[in-house]
C-alpha positions in Angstrom: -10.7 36.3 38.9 -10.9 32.7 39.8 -7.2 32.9 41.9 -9.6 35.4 44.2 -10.5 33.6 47.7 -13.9 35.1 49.1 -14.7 35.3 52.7 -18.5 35.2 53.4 -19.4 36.9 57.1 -22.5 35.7 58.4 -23.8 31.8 57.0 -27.8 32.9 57.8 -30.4 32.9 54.9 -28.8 35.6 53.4 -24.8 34.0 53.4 -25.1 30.3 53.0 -26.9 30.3 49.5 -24.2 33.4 48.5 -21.4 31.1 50.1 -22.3 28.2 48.2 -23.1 30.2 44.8 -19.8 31.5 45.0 -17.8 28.0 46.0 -19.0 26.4 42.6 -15.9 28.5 40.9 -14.2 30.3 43.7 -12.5 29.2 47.3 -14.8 30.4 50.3 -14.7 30.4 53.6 -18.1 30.8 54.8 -17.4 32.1 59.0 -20.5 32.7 61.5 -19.8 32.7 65.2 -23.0 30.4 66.0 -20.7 27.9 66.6 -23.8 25.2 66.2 -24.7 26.6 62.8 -21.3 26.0 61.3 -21.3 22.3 62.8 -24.7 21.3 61.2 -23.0 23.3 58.0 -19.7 21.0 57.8 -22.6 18.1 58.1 -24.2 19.1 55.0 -27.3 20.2 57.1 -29.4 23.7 56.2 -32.4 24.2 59.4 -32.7 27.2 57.5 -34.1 25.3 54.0 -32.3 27.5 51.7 -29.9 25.2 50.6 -30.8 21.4 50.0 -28.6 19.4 51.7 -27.4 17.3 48.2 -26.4 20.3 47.0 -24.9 22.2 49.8 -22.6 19.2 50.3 -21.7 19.4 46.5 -19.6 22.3 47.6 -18.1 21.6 51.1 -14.7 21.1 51.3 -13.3 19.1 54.2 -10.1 21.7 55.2 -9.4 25.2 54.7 -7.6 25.2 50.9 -7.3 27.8 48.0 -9.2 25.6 46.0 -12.6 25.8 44.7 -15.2 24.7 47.0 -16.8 25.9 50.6 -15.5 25.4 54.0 -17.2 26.8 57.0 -15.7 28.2 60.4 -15.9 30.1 63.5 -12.1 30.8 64.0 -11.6 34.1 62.7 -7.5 32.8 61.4 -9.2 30.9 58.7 -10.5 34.2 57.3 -6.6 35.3 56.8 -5.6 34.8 53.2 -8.7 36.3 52.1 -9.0 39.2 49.5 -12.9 39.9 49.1 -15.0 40.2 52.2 -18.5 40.1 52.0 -20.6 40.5 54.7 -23.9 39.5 55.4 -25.2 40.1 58.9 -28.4 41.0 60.4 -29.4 44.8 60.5 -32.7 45.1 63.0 -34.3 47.9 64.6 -35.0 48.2 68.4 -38.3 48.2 70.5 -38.2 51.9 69.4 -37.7 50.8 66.0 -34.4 52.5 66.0 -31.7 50.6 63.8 -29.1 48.3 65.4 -25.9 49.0 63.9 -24.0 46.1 66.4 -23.5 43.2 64.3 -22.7 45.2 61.6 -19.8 46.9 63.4 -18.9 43.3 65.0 -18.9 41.6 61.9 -16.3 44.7 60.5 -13.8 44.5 63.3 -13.7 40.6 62.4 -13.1 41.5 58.9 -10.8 44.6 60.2 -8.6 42.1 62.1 -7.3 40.3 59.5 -7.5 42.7 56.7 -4.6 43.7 54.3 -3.5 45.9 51.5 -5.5 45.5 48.4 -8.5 43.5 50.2 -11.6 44.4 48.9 -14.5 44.4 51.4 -18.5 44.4 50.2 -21.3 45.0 52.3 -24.9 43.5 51.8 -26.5 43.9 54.3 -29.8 46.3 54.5 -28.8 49.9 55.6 -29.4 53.2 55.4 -27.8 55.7 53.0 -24.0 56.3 54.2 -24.2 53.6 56.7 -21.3 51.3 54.8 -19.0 54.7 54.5 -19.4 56.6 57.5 -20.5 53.8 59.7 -18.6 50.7 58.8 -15.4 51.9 57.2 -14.0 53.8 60.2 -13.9 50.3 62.1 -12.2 48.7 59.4 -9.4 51.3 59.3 -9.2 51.3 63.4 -9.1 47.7 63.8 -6.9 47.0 60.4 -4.5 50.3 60.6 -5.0 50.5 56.9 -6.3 53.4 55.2 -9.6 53.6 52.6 -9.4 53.5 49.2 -5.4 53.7 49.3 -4.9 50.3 51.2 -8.1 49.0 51.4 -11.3 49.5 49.0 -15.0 48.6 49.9 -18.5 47.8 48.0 -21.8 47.5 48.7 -24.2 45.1 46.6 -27.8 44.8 48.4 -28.7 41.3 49.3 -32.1 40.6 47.1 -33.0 36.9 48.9 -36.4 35.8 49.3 -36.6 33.3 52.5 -38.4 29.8 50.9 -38.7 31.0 47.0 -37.0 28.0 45.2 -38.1 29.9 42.2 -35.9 33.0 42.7 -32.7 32.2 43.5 -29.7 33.9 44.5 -27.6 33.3 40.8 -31.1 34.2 39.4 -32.0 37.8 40.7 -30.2 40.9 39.2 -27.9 41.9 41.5 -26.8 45.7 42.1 -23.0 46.3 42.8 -21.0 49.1 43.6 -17.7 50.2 44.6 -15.9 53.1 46.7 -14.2 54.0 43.4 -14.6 52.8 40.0 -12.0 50.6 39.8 -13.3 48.7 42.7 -16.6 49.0 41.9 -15.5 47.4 38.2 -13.9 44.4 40.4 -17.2 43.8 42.8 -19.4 43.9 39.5 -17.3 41.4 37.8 -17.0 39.2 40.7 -20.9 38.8 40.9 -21.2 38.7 37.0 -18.8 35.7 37.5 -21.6 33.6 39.2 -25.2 35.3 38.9 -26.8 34.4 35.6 -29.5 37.1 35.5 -26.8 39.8 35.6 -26.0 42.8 37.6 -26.3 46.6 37.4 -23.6 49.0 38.5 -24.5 51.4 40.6 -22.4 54.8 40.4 -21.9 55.1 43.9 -22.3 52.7 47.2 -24.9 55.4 48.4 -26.8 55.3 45.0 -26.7 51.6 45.7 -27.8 51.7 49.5 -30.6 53.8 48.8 -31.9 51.2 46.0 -32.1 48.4 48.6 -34.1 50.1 51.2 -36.1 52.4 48.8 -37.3 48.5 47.3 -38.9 47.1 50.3 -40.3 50.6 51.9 -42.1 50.8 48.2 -43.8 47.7 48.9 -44.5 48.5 52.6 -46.5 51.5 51.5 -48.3 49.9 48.8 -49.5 47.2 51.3 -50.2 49.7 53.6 -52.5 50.9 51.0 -54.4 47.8 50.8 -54.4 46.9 54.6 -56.6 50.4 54.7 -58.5 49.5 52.1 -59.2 46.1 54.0 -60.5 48.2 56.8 -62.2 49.8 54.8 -64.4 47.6 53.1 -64.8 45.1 56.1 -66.5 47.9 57.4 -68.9 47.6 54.5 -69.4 44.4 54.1 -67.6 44.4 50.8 -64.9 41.8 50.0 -61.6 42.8 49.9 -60.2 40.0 47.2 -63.2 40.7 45.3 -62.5 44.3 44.9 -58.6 43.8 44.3 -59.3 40.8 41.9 -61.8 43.6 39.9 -59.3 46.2 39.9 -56.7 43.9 38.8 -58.4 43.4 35.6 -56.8 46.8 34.8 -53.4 46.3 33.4 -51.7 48.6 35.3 -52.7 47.7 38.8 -50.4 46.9 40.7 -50.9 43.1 42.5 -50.6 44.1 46.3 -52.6 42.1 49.0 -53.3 42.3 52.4 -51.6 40.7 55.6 -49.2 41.2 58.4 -46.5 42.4 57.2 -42.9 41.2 59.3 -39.9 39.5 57.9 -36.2 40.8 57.9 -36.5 43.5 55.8 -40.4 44.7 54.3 -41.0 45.4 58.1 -37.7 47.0 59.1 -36.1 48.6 55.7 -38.6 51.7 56.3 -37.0 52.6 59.6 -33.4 53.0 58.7 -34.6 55.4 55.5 -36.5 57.4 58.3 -34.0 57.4 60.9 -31.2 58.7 58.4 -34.0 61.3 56.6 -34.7 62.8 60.2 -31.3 63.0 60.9 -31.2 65.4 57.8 -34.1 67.4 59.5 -37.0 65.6 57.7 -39.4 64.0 58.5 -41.3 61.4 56.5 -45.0 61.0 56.2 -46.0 58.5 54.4 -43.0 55.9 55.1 -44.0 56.1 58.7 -47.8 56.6 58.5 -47.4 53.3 56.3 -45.5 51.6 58.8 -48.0 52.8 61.9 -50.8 51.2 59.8 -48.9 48.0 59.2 -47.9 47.3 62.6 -51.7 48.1 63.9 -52.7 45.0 61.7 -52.0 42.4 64.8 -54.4 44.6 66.9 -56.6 45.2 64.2 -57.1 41.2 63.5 -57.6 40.4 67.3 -60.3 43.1 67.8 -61.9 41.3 64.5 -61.9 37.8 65.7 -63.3 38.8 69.2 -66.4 40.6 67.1 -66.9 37.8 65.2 -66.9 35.9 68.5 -69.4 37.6 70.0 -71.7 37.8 67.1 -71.7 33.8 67.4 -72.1 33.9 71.1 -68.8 32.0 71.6 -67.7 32.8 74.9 -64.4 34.8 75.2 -62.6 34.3 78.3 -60.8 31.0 78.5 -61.9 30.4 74.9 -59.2 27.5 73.2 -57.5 29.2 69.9 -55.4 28.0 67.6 -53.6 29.9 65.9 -52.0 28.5 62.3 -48.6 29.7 61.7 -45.9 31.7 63.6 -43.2 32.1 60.7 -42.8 35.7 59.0 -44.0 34.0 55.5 -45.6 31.2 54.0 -43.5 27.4 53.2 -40.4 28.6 55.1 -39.0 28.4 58.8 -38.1 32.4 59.3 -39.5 33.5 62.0 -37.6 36.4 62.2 -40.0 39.7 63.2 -42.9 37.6 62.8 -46.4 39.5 62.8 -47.9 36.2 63.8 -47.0 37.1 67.3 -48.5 40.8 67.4 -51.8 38.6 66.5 -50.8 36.0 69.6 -50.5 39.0 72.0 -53.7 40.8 71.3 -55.5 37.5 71.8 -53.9 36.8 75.3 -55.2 40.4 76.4 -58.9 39.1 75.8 -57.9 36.5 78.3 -58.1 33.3 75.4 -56.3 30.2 75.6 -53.7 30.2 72.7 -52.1 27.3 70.8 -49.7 27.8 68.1 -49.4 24.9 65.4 -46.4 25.5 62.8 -45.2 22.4 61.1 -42.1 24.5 59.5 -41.2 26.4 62.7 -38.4 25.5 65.0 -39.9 25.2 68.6 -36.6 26.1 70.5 -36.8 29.2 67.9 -39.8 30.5 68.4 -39.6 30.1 72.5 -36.3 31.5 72.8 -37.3 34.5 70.2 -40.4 35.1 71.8 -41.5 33.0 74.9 -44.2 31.0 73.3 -44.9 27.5 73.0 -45.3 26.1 69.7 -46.1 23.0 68.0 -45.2 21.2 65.0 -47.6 18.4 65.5 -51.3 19.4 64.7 -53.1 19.2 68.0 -55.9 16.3 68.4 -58.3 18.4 70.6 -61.2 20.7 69.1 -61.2 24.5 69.3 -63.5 27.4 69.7 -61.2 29.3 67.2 -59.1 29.3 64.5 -56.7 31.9 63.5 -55.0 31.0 60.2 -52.3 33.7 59.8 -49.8 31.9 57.6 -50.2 30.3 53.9 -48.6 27.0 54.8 -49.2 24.5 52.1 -50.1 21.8 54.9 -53.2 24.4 56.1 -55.2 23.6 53.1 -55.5 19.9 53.2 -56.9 20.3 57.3 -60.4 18.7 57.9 -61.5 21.7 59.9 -64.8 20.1 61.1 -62.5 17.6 63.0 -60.9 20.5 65.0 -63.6 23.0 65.4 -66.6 22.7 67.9 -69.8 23.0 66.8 -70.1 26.7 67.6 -67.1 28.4 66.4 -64.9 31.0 64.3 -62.6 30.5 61.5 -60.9 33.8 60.9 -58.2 33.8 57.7 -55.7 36.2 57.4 -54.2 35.0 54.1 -57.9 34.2 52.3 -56.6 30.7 50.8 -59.4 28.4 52.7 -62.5 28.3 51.1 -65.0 31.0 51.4 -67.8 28.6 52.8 -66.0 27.7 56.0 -64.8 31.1 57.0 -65.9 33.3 59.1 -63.6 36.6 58.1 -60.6 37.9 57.2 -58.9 40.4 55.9 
């Protein structure tokens, strides 16, 4: 096992802390074709905060070699030599929340390119049931002129990161594995027993084991659906929303769910690929997409809210300064990726409001080049009519809000961490 020599496709938040797991006791070449990312890499630099830097350079090896240790590239002829291929791309949905298949396929006629007889390639990226056979393998036996599971075998083992959680890290999440036939899938499950300490759980197909992945985060989709209704709900009767869950939660079988935006790189897009394949088979699901309507409305739904509150305390609306806290996708980390944030942003522009965006962990070239705002990681001097607080940021609870709000004013909070005294609402 330790003679194998793993390729790692795709050096995002999902790759690098895989890529450096695996480098501890196996040779890995970590490729990405951001050519930037892989220089800050071979600097022992991490924007993304996954991986400390100490411990990232631990790892890096200075040259390509077939011993143990991580060495990053962008030329696809360092990948030759290789005989496990695991790739970890993006998988997002379109405007029409439709999913985008592209850098999946990309990332397999890379892998396709240089493949050879008794290579073993493992997918773990998010998809939709039959995506890794019927989508991805066909590419890899154009590009590679090999044929499945007699040249070439494949896997699939669903990537279970959580973007800024130094708590649950990659080696110490379960992992699920599987293979295209039980041989390989024996081979794939060793090779992540090798290196994750909490263990792993064969699946008996890669289907079984696609299914699991996007079956996990459109479970907790719909249960936060739930609660965002419930939010609505009770706001409308002038009952706390907290309150309630924190009573409920008393029982020991309720389950822990709270209310919010709800974006990120896989809670707000896993839903759509089970939907898209599940109407392709002539059904169509309720409750997956009636949970994701309801989620998505929640950026409208929190505008509208904030411009009540604004006229119940004859602040006036046009031209009103707003600063918004927190553009990320989550709390304590720099993702930005499908951020929610932004359906709250836009909402407020269409009430003709002047909008600020403060974010001491976003990257401001990210967010304009994602989505054509301005941001700040500096917390602004001047005072505002409103304030928006729409991510739990650590640095958000030590702010002196009297210093930035005017005397008349709303504090609206998404995430309910300020205290109750100094709010005005939330969810």
């Amino acid at each position: 096992m330790n003679q194998s020599k793993i390729a790692i496709i795709g050096l995002g938040y999902v790759g690098l802390p895989l890529a450096r797991l695996f480098a501890t006791k196996y040779a890995v070449v970590g490729f990405d074709i951001n050519i930037e990312r892989v220089k800050e890499l071979k600097l022992g630099k991490d924007s993304t905060l996954e991986v400390e830097d100490d411990v990232l350079n631990s790892v890096l090896v200075d040259e390509n070699s077939n011993h143990k240790g991580l060495y990053c590239s962008s030329s696809i002829s360092d990948l030759e030599g290789c005989n496990y291929y695991i790739i970890t791309v993006p998988t997002p949905v379109d405007k029409n929340n439709r999913p985008i298949l592209t850098p999946l396929i990309k990332a397999s006629e890379t892998v396709g390119s240089v493949l050879k007889k008794g290579d073993i390639v493992v997918y773990e990226s998010t998809v939709y049931p039959g995506a890794t056979e019927e989508d991805c393998v066909p590419v890899l036996e154009k590009v590679s002129g090999l044929k499945f599971n007699k040249d070439f075998f494949a896997g699939y083992s669903p990537e279970r990161i959580n973007p800024g959680d130094k708590l649950h890290t990659v080696e110490k999440i379960l992992k699920v594995t599987s293979g295209s036939n039980p041989a390989t899938g024996k081979k794939v499950n060793d090779l992540y027993k090798s290196v994750i300490t909490a263990g792993t759980h064969l699946a008996p197909t890669i289907k079984v084991a696609e299914a699991a992945k996007v079956i996990e985060n459109s479970q907790r989709d719909i249960n936060i659906a739930f609660v965002n209704e419930l939010a609505k709900i009770f706001n409308l009767m002038d009952i706390n929303t907290h309150d309630v869950l924190e009573a409920a939660g008393t029982k020991w079988n309720f389950l822990p769910f709270k209310p919010g935006l709800v974006g990120g790189h896989c809670i707000g897009v896993d839903p759509y690929y089970l939907a898209q394949k599940a109407q392709e088979y002539g059904y169509h699901p309720e409750i997956i997409l009636a949970g994701r309507r309801l989620n998505d409305s929640m950026g409208d739904y929190i505008a509208s809210e904030v411009v009540k509150l604004m006229i119940t305390k004859d602040v006036p609306i046009k031209n009103a300064n707003v600063l918004v806290l927190g553009i990320t996708f989550k709390e304590n980390c720099p993702d930005v990726r499908n951020t929610k944030a932004v359906d709250v942003i836009t909402s407020l522009k269409g009430y003709g409001v002047n909008i600020t965006i403060y974010d001491p962990w976003a990257n401001e070239e990210e967010v304009m080049n994602e989505y054509q705002l301005e941001s700040t990681q500096k917390m602004p001097t001047r005072k505002f009519d409103v304030l928006v607080l729409t991510v739990a940021h650590k640095e958000f609870l030590d702010l002196d809000f009297n210093a930035i709000v005017n005397k008349n004013h709303v504090i609206y909070d998404v995430k309910n961490i300020l205290p109750t005294k100094i709010i005005d609402g939330g969810l």
